[in-house]
C-alpha positions as CSV (number, residue, x, y, z in Angstrom):
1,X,85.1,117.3,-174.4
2,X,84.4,115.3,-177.6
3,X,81.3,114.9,-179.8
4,X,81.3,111.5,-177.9
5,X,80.8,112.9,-174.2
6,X,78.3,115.7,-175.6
7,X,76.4,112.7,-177.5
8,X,76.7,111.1,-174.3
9,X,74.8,113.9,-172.4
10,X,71.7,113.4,-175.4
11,X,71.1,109.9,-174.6
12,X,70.8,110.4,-170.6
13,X,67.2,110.7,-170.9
14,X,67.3,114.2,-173.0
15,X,65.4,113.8,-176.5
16,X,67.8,112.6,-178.9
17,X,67.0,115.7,-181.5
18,X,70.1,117.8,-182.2
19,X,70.9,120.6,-184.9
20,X,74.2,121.2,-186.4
21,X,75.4,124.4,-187.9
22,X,77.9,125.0,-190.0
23,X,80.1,128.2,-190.6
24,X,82.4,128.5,-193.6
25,X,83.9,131.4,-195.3
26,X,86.0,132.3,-198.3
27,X,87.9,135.0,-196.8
28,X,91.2,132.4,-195.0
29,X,91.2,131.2,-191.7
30,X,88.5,130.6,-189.4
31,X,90.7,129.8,-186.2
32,X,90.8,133.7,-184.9
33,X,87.1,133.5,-185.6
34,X,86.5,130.6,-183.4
35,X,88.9,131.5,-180.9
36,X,87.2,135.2,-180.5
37,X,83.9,133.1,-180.5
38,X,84.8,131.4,-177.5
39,X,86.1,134.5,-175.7
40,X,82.8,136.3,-176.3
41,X,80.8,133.8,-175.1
42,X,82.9,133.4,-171.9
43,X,82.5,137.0,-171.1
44,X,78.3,137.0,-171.4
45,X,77.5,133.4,-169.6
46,X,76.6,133.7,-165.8
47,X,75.5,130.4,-165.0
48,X,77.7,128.1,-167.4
49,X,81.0,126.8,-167.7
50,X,83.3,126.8,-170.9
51,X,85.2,123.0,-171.1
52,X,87.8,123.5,-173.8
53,X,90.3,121.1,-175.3
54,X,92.6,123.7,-176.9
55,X,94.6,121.1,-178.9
56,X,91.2,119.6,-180.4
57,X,89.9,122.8,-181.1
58,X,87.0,121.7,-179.2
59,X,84.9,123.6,-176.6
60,X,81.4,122.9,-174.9
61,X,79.3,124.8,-173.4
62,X,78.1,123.4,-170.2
63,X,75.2,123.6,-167.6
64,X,77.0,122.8,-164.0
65,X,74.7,121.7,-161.4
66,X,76.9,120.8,-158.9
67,X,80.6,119.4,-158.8
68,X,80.1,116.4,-160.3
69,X,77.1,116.9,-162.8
70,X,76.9,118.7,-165.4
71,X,75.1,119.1,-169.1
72,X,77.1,119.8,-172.3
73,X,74.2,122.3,-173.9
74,X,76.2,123.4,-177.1
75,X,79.7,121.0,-178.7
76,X,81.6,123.8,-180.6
77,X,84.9,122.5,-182.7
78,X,86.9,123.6,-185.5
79,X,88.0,121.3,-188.2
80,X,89.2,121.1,-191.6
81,X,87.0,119.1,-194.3
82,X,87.8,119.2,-197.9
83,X,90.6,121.3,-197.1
84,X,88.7,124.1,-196.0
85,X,88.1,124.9,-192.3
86,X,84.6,125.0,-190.7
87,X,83.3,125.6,-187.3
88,X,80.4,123.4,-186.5
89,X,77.9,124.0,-183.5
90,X,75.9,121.1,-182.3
91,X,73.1,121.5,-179.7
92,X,69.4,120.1,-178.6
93,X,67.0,122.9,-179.4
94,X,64.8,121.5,-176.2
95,X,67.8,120.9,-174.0
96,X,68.7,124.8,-175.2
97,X,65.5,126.3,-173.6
98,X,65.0,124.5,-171.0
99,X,68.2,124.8,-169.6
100,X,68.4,128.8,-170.4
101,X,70.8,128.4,-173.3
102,X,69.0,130.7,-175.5
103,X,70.3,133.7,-174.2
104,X,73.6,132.7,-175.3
105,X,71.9,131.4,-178.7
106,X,70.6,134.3,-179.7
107,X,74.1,136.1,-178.8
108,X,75.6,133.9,-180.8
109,X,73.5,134.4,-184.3
């Protein structure tokens, strides 16, 4: 999954309002952080499904209605600007809630 396909996902019909959040840190590498962030969150999700594109360091969290439909509800990736590493989070505070995404929100923070 890409920020393309989860942009994708905003414009079929969903409001178009999205939030991004940005981790940093001073302390090294985030990539053990982001990798344990994605274990966590596979271990406490019932009715979603983790996409991940390991070699992008990009994972989605994802709302699966059936087998050929589903929702991207929060675009997680790790990347490097300015030479530091960040992980950003991008999700739609309404398509959060009314999908039951805040469960897992407020697990995350």
């Amino acid at each position: 999954m890409s920020s393309k396909d989860f942009n994708f996902n905003l414009k079929r019909g969903y409001p178009r309002f999205r939030l991004t959040v940005i981790w940093d840190t001073d302390t090294g590498s985030l990539r053990r952080l982001f990798k344990n962030l994605k274990q966590a969150i596979s271990t406490r999700v019932d009715s979603f499904e983790i996409y991940d594109n390991v070699r992008d360091d990009v994972f989605t969290l994802a709302k699966v209605f059936n087998e050929y439909d589903s929702l991207n509800i929060i675009f997680f990736q790790l990347s490097t600007y300015g030479g530091e590493q960040l992980i950003r989070i991008d999700f739609n505070p309404n398509t959060l809630k009314e999908f039951g995404g805040m469960k897992v929100w407020r697990q995350l923070i």
